[in-house]
N, CA, C and O atoms as a DFTB+ gen file, in Angstrom:
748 C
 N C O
     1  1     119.039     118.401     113.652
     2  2     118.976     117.844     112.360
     3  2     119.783     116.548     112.285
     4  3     119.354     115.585     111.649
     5  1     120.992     116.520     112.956
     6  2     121.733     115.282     113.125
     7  2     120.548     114.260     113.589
     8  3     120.275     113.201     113.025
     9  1     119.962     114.758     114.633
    10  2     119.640     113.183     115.127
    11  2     117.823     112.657     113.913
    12  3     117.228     111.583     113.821
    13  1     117.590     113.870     113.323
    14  2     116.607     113.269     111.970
    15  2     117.540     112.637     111.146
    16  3     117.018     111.686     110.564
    17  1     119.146     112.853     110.770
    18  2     119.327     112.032     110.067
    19  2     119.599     110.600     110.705
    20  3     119.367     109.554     110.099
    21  1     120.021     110.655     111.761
    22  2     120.684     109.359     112.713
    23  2     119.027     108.644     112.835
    24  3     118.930     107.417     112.867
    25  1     118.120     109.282     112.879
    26  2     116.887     108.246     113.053
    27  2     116.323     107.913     111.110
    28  3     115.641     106.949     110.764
    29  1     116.682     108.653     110.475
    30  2     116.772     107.973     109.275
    31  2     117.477     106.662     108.531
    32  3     117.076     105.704     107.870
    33  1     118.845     107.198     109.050
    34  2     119.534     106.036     109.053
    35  2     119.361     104.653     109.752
    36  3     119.654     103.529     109.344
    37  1     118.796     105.063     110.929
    38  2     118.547     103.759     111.588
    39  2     117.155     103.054     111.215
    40  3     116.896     101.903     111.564
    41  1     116.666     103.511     110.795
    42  2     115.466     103.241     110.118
    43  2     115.868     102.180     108.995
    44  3     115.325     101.117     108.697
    45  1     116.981     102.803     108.474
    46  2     117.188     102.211     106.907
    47  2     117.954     101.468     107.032
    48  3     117.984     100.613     106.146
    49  1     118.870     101.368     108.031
    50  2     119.613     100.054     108.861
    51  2     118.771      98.744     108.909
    52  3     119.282      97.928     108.142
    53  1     118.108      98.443     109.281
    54  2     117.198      98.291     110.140
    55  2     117.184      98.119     111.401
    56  3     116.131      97.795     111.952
    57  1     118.234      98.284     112.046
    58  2     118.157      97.732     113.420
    59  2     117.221      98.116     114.551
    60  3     117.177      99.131     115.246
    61  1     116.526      97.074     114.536
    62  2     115.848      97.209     115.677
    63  2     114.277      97.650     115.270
    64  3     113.277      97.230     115.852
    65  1     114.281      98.320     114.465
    66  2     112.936      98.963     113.805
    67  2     112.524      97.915     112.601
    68  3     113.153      97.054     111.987
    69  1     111.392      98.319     112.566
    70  2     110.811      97.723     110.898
    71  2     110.677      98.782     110.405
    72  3     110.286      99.795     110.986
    73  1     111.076      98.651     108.935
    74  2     111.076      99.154     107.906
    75  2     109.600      99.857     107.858
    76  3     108.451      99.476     108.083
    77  1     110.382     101.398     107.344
    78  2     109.030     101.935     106.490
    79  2     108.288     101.750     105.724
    80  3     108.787     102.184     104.685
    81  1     106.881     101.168     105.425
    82  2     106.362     101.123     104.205
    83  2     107.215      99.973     103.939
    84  3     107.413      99.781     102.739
    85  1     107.822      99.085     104.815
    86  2     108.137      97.290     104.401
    87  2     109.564      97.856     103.275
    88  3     110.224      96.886     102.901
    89  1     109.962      98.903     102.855
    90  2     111.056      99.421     102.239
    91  2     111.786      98.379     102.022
    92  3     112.422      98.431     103.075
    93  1     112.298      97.251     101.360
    94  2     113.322      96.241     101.741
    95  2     114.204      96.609      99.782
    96  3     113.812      97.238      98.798
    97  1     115.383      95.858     100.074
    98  2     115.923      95.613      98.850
    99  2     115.259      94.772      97.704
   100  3     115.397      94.864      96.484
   101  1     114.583      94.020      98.382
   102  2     114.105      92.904      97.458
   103  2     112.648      93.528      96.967
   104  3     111.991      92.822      96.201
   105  1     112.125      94.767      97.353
   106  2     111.186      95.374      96.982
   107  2     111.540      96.492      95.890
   108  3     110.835      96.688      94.900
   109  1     112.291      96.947      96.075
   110  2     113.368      97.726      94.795
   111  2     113.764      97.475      93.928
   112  3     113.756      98.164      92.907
   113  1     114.358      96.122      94.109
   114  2     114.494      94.582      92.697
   115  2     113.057      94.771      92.079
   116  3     112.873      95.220      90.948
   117  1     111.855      94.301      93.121
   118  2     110.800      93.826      92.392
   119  2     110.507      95.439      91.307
   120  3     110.660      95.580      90.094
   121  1     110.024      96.495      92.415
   122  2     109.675      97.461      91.369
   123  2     110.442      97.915      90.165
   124  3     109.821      98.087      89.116
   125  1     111.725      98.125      90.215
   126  2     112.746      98.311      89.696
   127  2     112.107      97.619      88.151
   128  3     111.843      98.185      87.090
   129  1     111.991      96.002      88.602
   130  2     112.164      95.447      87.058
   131  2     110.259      95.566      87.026
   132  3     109.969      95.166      85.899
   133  1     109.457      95.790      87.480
   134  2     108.197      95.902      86.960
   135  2     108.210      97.026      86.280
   136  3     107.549      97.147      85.249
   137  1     109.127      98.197      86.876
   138  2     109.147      98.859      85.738
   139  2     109.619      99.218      84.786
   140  3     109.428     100.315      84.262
   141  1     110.530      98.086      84.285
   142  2     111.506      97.556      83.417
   143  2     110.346      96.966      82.552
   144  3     110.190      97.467      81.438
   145  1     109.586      96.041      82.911
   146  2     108.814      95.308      82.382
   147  2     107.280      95.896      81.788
   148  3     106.554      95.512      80.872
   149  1     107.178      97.029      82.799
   150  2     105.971      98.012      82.210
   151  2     106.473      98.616      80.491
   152  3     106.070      98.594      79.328
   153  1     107.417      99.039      81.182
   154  2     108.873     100.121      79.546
   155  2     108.372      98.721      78.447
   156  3     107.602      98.797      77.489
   157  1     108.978      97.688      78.881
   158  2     108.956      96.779      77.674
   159  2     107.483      96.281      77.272
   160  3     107.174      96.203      76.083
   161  1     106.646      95.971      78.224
   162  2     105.530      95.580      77.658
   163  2     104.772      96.714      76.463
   164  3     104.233      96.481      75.381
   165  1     105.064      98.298      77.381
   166  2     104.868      99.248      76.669
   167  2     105.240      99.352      75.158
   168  3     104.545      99.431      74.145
   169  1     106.616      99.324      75.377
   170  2     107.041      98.984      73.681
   171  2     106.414      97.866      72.817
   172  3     106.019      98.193      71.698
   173  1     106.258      96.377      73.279
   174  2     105.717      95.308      72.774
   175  2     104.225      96.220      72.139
   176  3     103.925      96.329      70.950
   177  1     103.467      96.789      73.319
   178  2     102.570      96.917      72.896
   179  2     102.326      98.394      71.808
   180  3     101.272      98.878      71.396
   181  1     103.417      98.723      71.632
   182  2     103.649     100.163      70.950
   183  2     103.799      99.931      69.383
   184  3     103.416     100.457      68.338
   185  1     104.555      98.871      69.793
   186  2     104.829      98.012      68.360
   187  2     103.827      97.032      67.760
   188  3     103.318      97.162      66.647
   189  1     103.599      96.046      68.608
   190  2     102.427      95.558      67.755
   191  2     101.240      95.976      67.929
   192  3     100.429      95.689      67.048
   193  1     100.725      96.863      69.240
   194  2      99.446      97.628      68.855
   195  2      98.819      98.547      68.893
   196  3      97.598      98.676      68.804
   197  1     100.018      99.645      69.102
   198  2      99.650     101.711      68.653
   199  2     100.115     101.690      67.256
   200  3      99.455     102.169      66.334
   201  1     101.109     101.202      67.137
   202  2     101.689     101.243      65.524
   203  2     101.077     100.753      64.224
   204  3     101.132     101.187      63.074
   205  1     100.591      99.906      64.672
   206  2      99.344      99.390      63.697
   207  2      97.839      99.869      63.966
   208  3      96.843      99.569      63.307
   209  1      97.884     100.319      64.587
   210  2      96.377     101.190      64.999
   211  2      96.741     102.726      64.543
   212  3      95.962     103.340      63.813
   213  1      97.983     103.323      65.017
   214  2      98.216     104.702      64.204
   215  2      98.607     104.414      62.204
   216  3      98.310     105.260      61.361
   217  1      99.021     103.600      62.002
   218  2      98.872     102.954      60.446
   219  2      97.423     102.889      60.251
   220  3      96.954     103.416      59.242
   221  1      96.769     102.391      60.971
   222  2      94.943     102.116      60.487
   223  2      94.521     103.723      60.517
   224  3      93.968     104.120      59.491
   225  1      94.640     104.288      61.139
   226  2      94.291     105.515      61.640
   227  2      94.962     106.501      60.263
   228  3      94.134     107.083      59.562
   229  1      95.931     106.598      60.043
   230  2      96.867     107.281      59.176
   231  2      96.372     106.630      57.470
   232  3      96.409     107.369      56.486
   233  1      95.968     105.278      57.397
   234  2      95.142     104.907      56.366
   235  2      93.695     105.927      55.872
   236  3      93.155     106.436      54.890
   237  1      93.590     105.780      57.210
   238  2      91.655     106.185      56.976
   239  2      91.688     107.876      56.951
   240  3      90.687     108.527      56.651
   241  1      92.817     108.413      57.263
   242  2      92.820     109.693      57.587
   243  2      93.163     109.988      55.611
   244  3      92.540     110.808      54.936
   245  1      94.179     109.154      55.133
   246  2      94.422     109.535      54.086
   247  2      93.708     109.343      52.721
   248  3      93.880     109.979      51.681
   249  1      92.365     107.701      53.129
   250  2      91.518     107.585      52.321
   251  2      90.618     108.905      52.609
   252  3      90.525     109.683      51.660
   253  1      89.912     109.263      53.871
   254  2      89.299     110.273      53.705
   255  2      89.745     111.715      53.211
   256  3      89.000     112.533      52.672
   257  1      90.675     111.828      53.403
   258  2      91.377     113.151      52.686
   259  2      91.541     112.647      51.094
   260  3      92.168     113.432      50.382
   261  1      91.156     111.695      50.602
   262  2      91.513     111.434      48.932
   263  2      89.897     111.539      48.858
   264  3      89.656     112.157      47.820
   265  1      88.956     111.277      49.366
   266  2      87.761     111.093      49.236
   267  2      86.883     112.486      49.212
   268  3      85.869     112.814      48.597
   269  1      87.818     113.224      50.256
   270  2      87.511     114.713      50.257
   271  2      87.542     115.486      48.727
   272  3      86.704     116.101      48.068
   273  1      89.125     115.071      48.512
   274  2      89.800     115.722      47.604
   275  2      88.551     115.378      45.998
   276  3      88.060     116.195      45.220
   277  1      88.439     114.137      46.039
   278  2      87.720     113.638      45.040
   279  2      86.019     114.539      45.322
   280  3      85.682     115.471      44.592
   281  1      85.594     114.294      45.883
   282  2      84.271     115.179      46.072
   283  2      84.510     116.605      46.009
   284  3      83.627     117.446      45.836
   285  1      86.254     116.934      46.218
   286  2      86.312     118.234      45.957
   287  2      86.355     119.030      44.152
   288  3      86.173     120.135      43.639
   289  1      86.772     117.401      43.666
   290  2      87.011     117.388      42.121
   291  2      85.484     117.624      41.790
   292  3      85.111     118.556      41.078
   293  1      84.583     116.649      42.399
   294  2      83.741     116.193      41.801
   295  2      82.234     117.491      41.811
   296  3      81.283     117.856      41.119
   297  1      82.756     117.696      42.813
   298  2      82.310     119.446      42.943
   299  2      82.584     120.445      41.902
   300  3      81.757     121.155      41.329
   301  1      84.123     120.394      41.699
   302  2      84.063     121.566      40.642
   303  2      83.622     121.341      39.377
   304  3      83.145     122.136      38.568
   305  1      83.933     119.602      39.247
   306  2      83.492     118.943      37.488
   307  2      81.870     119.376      37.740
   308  3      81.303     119.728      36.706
   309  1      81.229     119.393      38.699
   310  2      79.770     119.395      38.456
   311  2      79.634     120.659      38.638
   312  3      78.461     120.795      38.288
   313  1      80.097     121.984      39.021
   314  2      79.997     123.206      38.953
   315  2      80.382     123.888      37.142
   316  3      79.794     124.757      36.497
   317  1      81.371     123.193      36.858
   318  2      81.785     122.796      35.346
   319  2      80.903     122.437      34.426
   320  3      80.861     123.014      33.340
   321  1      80.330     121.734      34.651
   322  2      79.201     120.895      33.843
   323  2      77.900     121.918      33.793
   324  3      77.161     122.044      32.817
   325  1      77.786     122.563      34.943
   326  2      76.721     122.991      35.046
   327  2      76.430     124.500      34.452
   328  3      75.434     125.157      34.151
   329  1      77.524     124.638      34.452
   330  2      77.881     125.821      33.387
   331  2      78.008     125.807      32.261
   332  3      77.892     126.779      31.514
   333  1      78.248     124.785      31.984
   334  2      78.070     124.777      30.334
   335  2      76.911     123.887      29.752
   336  3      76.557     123.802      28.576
   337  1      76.340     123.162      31.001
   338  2      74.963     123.325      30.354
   339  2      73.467     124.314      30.421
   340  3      72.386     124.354      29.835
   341  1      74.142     125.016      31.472
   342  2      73.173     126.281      31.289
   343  2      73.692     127.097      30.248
   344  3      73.086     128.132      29.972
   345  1      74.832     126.756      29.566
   346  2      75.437     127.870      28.666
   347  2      74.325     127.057      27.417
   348  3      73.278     127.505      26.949
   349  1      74.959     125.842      27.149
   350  2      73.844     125.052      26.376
   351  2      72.585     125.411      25.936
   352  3      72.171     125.713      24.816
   353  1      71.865     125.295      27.389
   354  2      70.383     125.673      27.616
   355  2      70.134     127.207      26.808
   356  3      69.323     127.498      25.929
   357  1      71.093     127.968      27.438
   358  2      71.280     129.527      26.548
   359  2      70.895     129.298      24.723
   360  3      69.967     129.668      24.004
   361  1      71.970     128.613      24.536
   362  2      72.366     128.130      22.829
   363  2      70.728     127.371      22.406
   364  3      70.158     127.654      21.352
   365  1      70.232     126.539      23.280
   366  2      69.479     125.675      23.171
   367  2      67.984     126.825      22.555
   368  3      67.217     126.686      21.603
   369  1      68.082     127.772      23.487
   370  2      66.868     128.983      23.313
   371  2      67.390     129.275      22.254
   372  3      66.761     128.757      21.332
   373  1      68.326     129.916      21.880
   374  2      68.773     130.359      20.485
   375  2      68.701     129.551      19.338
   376  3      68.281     129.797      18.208
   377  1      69.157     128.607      19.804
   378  2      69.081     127.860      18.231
   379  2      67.330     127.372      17.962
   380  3      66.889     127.378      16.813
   381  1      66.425     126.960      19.170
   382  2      65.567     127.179      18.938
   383  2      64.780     128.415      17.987
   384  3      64.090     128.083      17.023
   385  1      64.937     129.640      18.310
   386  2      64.819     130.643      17.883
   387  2      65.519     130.555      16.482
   388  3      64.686     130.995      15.691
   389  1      66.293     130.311      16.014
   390  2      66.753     129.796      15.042
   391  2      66.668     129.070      13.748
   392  3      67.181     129.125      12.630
   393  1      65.396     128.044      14.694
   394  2      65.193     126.531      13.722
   395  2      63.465     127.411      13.769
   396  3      62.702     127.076      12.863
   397  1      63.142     128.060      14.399
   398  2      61.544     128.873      14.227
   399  2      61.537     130.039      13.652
   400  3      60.448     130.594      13.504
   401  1      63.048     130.841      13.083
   402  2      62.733     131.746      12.307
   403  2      63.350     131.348      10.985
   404  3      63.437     132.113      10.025
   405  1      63.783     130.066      11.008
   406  2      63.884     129.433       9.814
   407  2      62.794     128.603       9.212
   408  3      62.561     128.305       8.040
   409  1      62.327     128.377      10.084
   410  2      60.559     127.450       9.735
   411  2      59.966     128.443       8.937
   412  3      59.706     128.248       7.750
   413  1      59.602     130.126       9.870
   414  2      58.858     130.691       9.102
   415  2      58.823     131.768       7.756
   416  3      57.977     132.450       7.178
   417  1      60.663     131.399       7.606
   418  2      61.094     132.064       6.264
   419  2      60.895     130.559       5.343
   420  3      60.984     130.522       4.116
   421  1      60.746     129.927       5.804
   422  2      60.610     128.527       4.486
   423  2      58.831     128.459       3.879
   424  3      58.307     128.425       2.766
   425  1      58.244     128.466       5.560
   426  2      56.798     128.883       5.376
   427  2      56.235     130.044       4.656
   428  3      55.069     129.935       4.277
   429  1      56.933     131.237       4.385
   430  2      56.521     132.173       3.845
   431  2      57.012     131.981       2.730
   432  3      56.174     132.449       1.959
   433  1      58.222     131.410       1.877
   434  2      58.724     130.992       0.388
   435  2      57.523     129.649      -0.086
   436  3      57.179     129.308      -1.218
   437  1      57.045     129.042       1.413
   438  2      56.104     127.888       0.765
   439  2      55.197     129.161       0.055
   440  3      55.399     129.744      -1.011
   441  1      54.178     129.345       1.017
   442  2      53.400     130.098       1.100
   443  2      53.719     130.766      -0.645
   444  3      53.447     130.071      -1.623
   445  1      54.311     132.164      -0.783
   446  2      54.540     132.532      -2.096
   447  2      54.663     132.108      -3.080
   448  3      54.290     132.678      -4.105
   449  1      55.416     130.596      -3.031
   450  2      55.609     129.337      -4.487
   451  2      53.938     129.366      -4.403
   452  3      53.220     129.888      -5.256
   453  1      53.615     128.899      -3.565
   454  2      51.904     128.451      -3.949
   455  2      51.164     129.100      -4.600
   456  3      50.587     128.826      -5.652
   457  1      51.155     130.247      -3.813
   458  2      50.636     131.418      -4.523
   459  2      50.762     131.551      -6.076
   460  3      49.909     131.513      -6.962
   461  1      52.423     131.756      -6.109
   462  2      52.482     131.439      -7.876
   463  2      52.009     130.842      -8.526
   464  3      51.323     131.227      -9.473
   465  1      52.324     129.276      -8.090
   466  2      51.576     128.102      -8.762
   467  2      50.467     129.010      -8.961
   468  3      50.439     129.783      -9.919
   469  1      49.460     128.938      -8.005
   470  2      47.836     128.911      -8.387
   471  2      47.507     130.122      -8.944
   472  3      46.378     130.363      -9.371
   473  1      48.787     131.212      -8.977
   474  2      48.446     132.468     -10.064
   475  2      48.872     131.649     -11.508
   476  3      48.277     131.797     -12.575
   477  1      49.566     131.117     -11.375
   478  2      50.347     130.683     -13.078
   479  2      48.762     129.560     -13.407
   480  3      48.164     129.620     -14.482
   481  1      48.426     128.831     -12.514
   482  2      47.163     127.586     -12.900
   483  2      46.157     128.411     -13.433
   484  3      45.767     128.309     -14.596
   485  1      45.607     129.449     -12.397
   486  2      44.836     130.198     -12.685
   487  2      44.787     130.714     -14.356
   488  3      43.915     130.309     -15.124
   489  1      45.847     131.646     -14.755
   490  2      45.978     132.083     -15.500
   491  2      45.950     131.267     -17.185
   492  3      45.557     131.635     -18.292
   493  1      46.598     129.990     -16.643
   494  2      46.518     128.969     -17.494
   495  2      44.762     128.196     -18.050
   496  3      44.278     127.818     -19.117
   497  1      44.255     128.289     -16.456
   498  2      42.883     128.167     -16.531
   499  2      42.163     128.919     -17.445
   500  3      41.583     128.342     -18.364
   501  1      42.103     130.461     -17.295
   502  2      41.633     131.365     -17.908
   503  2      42.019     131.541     -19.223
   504  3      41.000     131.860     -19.836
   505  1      43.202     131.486     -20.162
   506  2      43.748     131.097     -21.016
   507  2      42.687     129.903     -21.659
   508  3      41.747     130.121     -22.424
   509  1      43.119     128.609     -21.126
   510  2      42.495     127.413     -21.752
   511  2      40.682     127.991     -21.538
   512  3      40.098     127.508     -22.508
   513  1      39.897     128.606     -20.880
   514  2      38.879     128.827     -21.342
   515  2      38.868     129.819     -22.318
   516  3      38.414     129.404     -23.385
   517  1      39.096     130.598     -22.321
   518  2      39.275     131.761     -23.920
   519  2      39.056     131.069     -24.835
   520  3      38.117     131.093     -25.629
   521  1      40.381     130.066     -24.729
   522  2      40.388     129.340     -26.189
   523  2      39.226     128.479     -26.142
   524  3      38.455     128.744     -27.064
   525  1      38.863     127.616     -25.452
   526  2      37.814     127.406     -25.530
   527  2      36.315     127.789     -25.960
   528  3      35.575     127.084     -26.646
   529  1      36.030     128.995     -25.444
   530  2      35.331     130.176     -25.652
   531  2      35.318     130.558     -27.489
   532  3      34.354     130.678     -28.244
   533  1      37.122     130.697     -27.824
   534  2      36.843     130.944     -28.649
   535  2      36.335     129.872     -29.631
   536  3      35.685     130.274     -30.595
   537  1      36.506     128.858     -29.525
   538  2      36.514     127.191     -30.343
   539  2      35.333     127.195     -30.489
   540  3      34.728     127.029     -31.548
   541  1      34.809     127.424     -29.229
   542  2      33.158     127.528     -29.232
   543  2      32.275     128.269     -30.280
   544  3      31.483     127.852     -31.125
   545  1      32.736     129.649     -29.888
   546  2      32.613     130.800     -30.732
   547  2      32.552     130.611     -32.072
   548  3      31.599     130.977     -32.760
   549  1      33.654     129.981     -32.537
   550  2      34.107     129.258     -34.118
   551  2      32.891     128.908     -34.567
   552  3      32.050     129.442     -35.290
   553  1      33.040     127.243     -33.606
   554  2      32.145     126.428     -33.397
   555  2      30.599     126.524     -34.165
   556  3      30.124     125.792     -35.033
   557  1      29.939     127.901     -33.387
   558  2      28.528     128.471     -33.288
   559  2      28.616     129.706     -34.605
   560  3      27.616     130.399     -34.790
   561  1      29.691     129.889     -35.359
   562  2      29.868     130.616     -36.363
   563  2      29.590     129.721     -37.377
   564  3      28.805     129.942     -38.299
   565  1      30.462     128.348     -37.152
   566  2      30.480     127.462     -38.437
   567  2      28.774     126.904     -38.413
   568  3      27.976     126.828     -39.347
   569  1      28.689     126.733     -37.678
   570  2      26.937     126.472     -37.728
   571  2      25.840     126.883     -38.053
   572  3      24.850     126.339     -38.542
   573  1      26.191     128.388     -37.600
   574  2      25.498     129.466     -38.585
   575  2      25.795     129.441     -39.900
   576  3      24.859     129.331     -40.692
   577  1      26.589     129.498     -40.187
   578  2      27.102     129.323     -41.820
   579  2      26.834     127.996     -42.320
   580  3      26.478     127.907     -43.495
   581  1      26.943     126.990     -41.650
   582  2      26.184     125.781     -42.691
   583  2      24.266     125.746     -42.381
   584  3      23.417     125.114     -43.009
   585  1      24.080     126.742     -41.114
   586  2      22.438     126.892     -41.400
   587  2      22.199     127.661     -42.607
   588  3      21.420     127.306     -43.491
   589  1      22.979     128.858     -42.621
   590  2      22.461     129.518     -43.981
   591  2      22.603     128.947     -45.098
   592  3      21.705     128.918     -45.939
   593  1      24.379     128.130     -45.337
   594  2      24.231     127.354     -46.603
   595  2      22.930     126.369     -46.967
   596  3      22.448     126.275     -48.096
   597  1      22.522     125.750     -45.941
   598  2      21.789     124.988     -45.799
   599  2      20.048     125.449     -45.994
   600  3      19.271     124.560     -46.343
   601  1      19.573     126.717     -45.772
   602  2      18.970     127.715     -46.026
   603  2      19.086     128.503     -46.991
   604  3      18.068     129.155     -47.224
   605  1      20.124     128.724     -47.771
   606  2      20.435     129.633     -48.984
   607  2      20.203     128.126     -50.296
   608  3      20.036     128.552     -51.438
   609  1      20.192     126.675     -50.181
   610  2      19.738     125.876     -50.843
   611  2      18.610     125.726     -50.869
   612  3      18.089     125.588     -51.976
   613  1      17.679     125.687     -49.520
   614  2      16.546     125.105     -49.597
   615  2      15.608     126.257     -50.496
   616  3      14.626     126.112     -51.224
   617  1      16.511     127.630     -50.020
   618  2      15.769     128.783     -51.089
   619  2      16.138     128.455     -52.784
   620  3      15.324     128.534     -53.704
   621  1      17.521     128.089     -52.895
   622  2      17.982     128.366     -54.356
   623  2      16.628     126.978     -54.912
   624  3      15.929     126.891     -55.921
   625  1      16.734     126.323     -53.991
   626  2      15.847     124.830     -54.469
   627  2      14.266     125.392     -55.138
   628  3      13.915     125.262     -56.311
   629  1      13.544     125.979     -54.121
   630  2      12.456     126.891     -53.999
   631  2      12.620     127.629     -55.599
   632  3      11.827     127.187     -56.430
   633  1      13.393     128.498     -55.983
   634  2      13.770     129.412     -56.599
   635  2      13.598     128.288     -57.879
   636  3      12.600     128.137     -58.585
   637  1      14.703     127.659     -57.936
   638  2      14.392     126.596     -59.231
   639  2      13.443     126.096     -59.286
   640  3      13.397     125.323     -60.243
   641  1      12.449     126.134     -58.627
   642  2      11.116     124.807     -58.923
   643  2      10.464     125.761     -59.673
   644  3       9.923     125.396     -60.716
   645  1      10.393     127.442     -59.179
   646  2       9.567     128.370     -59.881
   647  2      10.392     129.096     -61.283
   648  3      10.168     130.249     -61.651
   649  1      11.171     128.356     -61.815
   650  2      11.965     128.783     -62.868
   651  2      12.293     130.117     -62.364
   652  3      11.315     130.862     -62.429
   653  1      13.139     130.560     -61.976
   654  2      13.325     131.741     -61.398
   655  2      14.911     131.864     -61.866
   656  3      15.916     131.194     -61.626
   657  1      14.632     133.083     -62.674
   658  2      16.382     133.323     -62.990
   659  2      17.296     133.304     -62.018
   660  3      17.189     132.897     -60.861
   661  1      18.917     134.146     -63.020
   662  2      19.670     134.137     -62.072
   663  2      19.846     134.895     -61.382
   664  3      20.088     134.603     -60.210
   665  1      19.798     136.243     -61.826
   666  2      19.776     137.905     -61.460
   667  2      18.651     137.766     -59.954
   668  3      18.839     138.595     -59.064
   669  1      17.530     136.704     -59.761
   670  2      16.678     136.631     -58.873
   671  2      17.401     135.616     -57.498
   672  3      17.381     135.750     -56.275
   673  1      17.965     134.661     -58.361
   674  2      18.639     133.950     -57.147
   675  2      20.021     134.653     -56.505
   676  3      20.390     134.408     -55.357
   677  1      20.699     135.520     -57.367
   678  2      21.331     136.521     -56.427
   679  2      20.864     137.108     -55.690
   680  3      21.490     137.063     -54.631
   681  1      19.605     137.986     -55.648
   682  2      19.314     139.029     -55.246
   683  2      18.887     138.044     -53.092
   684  3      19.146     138.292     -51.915
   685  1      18.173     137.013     -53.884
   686  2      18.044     136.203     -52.895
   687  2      19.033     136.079     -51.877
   688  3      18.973     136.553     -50.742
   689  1      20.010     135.355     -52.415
   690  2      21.500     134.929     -51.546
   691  2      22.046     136.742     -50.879
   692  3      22.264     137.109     -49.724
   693  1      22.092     137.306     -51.843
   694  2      22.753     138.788     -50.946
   695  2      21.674     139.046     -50.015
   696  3      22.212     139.028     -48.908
   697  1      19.956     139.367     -49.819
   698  2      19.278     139.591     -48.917
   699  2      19.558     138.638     -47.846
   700  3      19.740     139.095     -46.718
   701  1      19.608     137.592     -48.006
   702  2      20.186     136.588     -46.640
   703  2      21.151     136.462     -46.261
   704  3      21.430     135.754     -45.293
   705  1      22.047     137.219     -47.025
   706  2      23.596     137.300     -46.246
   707  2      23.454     138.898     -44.997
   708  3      23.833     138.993     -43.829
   709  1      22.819     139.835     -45.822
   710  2      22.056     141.034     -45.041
   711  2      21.867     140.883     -43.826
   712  3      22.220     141.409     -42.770
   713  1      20.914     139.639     -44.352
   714  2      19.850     139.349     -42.961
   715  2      20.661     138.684     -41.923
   716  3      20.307     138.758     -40.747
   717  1      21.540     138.150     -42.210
   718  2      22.613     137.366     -40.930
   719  2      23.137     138.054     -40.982
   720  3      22.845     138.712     -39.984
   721  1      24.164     138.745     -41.697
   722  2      25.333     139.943     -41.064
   723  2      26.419     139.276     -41.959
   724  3      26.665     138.071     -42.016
   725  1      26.961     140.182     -42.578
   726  2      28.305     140.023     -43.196
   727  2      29.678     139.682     -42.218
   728  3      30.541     138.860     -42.530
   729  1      29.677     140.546     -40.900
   730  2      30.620     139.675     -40.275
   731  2      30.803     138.388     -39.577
   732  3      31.891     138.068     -39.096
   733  1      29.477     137.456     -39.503
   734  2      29.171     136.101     -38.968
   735  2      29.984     135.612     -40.358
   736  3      31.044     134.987     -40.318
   737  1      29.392     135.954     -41.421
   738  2      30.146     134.871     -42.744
   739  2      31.387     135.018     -43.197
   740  3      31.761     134.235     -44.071
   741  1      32.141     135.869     -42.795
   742  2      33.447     136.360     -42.780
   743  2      34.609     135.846     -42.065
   744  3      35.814     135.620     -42.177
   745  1      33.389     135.765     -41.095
   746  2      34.558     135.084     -39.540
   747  2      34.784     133.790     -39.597
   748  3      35.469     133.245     -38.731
């Protein structure tokens, strides 16, 4: 084992040998600070461009999580909505039902006013013909009675041309009152 280290050492001496893998000091400098310079570029680039790329990243992560959140609102407002307009729609049948069993209690008070009316017209109708009827009636009474007056002269006339007493021109006038009827001349 001594002489692996004694040929190590001499190796790293250099005497006499070349270097392993070119091994030198000035290759230890170099890597040494390349990777001094990797560390720092690393940071340079950590700083001006993971850090602002995990900020972009940490932006978009938090607009989409607000965007979530909002579609998560916007979900329940429209699950919300939708419930109370099917509740609506419910009310909507009802009050329908509502405004049509109120139509046909107004329709059936139309309906019955009318009715009245045209029982009360009616009745009024029938009324104003009666009287009519009776006017008429009058009417065809008084006519009869000025035919007979008018007839009970042309006789009394008759009667006087033949000197005809009085006891005769009564007897006359009562047979023609007979003959028409005592209740036509009455009435």
């Amino acid at each position: 084992m001594n002489a692996l280290l004694n040929a190590n050492l001499v190796l790293l001496s250099g005497e006499g040998f070349d270097y392993l893998f070119d091994l030198t000091g000035q290759l230890l400098q170099d890597a040494v600070l390349m990777i001094i310079a990797v560390f720092v570029l690393f940071l340079v680039a950590s700083h001006f461009l993971f850090n602002p790329a995990r900020d972009m990243l940490k932006k978009r992560q938090e607009k989409i999580k607000g965007e979530l959140d909002d579609a998560k609102e916007s979900m329940e407002s429209a699950d919300a909505l939708k419930a109370e307009y099917e509740d609506k729609l419910k009310n909507v049948e009802k009050e329908a039902e509502d405004i049509l069993t109120q139509a046909r209690k107004k329709a059936l008070e139309n309906e019955n006013r009318i009715i009245a009316e045209a029982k009360n017209e009616a009745a009024a109708i029938i009324k104003q013909a009666r009287n009519e009827a009776e006017l008429e009636k009058r009417k065809a009474a008084d006519d009869v009675k000025r035919e007979m007056i008018s007839i009970a002269a042309m006789m009394a006339g008759s009667v006087t041309k033949g000197a005809v007493d009085v006891s005769i021109q009564d007897s006359l006038v009562e047979e023609t009152l007979k003959e028409i009827g005592e209740n036509t001349w009455l009435s």
